[in-house]
Wavefront OBJ file of the C-alpha trace (Angstrom):
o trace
v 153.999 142.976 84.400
v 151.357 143.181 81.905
v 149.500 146.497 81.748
v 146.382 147.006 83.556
v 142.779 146.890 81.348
v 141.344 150.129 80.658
v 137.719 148.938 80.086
v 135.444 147.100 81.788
v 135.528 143.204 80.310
v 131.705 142.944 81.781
v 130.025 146.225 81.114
v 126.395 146.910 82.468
v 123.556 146.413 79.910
v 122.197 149.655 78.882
v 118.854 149.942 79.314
v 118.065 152.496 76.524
v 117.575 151.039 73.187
v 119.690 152.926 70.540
v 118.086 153.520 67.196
v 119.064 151.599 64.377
v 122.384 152.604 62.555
v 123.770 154.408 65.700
v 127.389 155.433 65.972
v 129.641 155.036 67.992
v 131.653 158.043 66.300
v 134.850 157.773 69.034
v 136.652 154.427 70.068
v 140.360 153.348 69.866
v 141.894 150.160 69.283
v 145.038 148.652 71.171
v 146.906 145.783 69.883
v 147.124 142.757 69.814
v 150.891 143.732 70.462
v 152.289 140.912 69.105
v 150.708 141.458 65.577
v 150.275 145.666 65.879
v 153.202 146.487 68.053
v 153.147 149.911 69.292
v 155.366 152.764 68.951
v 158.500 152.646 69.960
v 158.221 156.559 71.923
v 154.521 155.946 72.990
v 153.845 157.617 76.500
v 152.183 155.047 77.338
v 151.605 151.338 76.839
v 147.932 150.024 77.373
v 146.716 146.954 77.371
v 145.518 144.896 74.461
v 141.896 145.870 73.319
v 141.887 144.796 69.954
v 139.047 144.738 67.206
v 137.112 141.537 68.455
v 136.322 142.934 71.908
v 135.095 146.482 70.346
v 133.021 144.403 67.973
v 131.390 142.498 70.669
v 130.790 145.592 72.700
v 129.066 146.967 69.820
v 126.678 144.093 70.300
v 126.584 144.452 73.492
v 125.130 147.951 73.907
v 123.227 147.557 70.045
v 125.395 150.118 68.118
v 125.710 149.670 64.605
v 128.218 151.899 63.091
v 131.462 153.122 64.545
v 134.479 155.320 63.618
v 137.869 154.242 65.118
v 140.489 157.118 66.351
v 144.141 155.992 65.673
v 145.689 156.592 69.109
v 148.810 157.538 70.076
v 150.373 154.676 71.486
v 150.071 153.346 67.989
v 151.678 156.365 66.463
v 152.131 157.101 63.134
v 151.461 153.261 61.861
v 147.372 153.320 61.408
v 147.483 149.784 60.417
v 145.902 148.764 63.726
v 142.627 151.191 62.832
v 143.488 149.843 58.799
v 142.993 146.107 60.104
v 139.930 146.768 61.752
v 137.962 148.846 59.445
v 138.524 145.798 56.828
v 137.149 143.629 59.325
v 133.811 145.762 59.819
v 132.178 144.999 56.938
v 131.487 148.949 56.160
v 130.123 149.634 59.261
v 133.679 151.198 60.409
v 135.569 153.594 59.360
v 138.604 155.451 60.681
v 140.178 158.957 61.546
v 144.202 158.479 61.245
v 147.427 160.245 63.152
v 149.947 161.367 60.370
v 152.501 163.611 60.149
v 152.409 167.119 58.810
v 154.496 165.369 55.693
v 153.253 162.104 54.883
v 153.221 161.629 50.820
v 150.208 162.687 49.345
v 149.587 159.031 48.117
v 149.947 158.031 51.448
v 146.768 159.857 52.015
v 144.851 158.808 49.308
v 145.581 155.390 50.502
v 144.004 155.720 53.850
v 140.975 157.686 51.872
v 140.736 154.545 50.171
v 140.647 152.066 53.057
v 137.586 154.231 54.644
v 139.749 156.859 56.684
v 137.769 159.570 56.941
v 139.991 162.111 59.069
v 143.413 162.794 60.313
v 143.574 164.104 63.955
v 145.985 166.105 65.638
v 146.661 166.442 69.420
v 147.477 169.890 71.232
v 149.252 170.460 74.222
v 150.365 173.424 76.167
v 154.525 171.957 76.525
v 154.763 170.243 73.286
v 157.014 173.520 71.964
v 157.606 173.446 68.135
v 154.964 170.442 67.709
v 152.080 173.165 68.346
v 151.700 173.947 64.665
v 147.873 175.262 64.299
v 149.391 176.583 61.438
v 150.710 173.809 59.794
v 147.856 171.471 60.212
v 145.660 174.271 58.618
v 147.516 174.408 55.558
v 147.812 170.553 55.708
v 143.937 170.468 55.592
v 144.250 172.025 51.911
v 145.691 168.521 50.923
v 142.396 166.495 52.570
v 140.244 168.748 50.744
v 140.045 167.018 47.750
v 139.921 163.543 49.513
v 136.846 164.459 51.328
v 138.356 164.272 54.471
v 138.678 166.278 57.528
v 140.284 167.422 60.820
v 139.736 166.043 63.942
v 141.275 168.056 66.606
v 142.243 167.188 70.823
v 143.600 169.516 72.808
v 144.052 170.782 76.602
v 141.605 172.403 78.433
v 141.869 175.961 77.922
v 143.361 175.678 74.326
v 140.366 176.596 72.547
v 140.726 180.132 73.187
v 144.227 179.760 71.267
v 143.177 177.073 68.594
v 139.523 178.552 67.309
v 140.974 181.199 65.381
v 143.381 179.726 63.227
v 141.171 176.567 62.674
v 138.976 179.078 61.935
v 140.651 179.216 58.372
v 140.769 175.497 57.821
v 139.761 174.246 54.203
v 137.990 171.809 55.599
v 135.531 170.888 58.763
v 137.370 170.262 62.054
v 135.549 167.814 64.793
v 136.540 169.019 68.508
v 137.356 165.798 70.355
v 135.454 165.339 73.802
v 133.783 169.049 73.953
v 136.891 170.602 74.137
v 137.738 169.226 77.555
v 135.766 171.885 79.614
v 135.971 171.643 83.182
v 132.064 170.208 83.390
v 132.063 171.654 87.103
v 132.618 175.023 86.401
v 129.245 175.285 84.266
v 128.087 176.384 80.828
v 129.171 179.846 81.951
v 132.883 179.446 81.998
v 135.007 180.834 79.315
v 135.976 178.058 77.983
v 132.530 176.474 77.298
v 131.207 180.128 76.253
v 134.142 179.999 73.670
v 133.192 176.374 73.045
v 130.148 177.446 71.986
v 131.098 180.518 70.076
v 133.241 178.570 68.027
v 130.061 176.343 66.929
v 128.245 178.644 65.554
v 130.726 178.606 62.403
v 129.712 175.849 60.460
v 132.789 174.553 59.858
v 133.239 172.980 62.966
v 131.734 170.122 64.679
v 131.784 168.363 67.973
v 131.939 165.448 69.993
v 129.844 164.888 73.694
v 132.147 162.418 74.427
v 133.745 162.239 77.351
v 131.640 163.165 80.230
v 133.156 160.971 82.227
v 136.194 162.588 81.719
v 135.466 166.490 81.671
v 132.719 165.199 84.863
v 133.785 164.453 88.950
v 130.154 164.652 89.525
v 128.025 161.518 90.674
v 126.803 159.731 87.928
v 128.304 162.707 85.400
v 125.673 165.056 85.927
v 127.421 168.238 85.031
v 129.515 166.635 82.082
v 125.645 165.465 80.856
v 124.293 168.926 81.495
v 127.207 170.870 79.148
v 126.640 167.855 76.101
v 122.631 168.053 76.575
v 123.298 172.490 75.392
v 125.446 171.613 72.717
v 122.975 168.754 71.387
v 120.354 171.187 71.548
v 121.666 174.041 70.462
v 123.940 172.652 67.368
v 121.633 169.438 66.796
v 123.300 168.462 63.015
v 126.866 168.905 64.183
v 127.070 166.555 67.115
v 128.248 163.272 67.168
v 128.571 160.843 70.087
v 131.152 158.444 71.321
v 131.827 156.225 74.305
v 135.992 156.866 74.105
v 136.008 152.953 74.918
v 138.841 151.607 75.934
v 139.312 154.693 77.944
v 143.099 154.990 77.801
v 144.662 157.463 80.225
v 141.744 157.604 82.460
v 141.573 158.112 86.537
v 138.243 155.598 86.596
v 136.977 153.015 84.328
v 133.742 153.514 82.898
v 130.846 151.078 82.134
v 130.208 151.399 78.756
v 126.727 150.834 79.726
v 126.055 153.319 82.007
v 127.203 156.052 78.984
v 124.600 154.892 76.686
v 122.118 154.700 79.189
v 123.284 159.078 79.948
v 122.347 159.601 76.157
v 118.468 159.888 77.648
v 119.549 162.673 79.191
v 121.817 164.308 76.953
v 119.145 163.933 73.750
v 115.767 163.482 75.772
v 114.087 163.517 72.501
v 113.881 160.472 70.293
v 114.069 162.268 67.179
v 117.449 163.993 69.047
v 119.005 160.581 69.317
v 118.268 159.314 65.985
v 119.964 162.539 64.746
v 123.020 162.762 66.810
v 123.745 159.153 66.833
v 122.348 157.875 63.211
v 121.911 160.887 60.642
v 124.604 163.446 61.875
v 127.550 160.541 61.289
v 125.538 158.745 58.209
v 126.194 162.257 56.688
v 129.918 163.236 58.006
v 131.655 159.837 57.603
v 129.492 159.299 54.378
v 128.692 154.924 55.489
v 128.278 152.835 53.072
v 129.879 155.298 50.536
v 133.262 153.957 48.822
v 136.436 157.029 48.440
l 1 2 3 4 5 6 7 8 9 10 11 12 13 14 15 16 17 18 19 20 21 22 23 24 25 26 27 28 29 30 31 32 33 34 35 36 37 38 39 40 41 42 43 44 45 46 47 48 49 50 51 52 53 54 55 56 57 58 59 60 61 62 63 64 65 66 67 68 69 70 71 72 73 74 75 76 77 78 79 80 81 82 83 84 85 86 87 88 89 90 91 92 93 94 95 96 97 98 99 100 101 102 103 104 105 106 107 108 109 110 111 112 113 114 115 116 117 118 119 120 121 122 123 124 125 126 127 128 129 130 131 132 133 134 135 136 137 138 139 140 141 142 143 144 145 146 147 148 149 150 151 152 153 154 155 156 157 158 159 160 161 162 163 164 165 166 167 168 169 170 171 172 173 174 175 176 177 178 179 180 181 182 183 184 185 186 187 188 189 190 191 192 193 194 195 196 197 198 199 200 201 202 203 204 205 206 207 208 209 210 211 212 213 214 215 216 217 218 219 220 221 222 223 224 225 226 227 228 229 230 231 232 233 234 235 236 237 238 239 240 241 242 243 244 245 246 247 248 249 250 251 252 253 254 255 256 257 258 259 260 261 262 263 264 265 266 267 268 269 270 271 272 273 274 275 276 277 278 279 280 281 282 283 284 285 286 287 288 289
């Protein structure tokens, strides 16, 4: 039986224009299977979403730029993310999933081919893989290849990770607004420690994922908590639609989650900087490792 899609073929047409140059700074790509096959102790097996169909999404909903998240079904083989980046004619680049010992020309490699990031993935049961401590110290070795962390993790986990990532050498992105539970408000712990983690300017953060941190019609809480953090940490923001959606209870039109960035950034001049200027910067476009 072939796997069910987790994105909407025929997404809405948004009807917000997006500035020129904007980002799409969180997407994943799945397959084809028979030319990226995917790892062999994946948890899960999607269905094929390869580069063409993000490209024409792109089009679709007028974004310009995009960084590409090596997902886990894909493992520890980022040629998937590699293949694609080549194909994007500099307006892609890529964050990659490594282990804590890949060869340090390994990594200059992937600097090389426009990966700008490695990310690492926390969870509560994953016993001796929950090494803040050894992704810190790795993040000494992407110092010097201008590249970064980019850290998912539980709900909850901030309150464990935002200490030690505290003494990364280098900026760490917090994937989908650190999960919060949008229905429990910009007063609950772990959006207070969220936010208290921001105001170190090492860290960064992604509003994506309101449809996933959201149960509320039309995401109105999950917009609420990424409309604070766009205001109140404008130049370390970045925005993402999470497309294909993998793991998901719903699937989301891709439409309807540009058209939510009126609410999240009312302002113009908010937009252009959390979807153009604040990733132009980060992921350095157009600039060659």
């Amino acid at each position: 039986m072939q796997p069910a899609l987790t994105y909407d073929p025929h997404p809405s047409a948004p009807r917000l224009r997006l500035p020129a140059g904007a980002c799409d700074a969180h997407v994943h790509v799945f397959g084809p299977a028979a030319r990226f096959p995917f790892a062999q102790d994946r948890s899960f097996t999607p269905a094929d979403a390869p580069k063409e169909t993000l490209f024409a999404l792109h089009r679709h909903l007028g974004i310009d730029r995009c960084v590409i998240v090596q997902s886990l079904c894909h493992g520890f083989d980022n040629r998937v993310v590699e293949d694609a980046i080549a194909a994007g004619g500099g307006n892609y680049l890529g964050v990659a999933l490594l282990a804590l010992d890949v060869p340090d020309q390994e990594l200059a490699r992937l600097a090389g081919a426009g990966f700008r990031g490695v990310r690492f993935n926390f969870a509560r049961n994953a016993g001796a893989a929950f090494d803040v401590d050894g992704v810190v110290a790795f993040g000494r070795r992407l110092e010097p290849l201008g590249m970064h962390l980019q850290v998912h993790f539980e709900r909850g986990l901030i309150h464990d990770l935002a200490g030690p990532l505290a003494r990364s050498a280098v900026p760490v992105v917090i994937d989908h607004m650190a999960r919060a539970d949008a229905a429990a408000g910009p007063s609950h712990p772990d959006f207070v420690a969220l936010r208290t983690t921001l105001e170190n300017p090492l860290f960064r953060v992604k509003v994506s994922g309101i449809d996933r941190i959201s149960r509320a019609a039309g995401y109105a809480d999950g917009i609420a908590l990424a409309h604070l953090l766009v205001r109140d940490f404008p130049d370390r923001c970045f925005w993402g639609t999470d497309w294909p959606h993998p793991l998901h209870d719903h699937v989301p039109d891709d439409g309807e989650l540009v058209d939510a960035l009126e609410r999240i950034a009312p302002e113009p001049a908010a937009r252009e900087r959390l979807l153009v200027h604040n990733p132009e910067a980060f992921y350095r476009f157009g600039v060659h490792s």
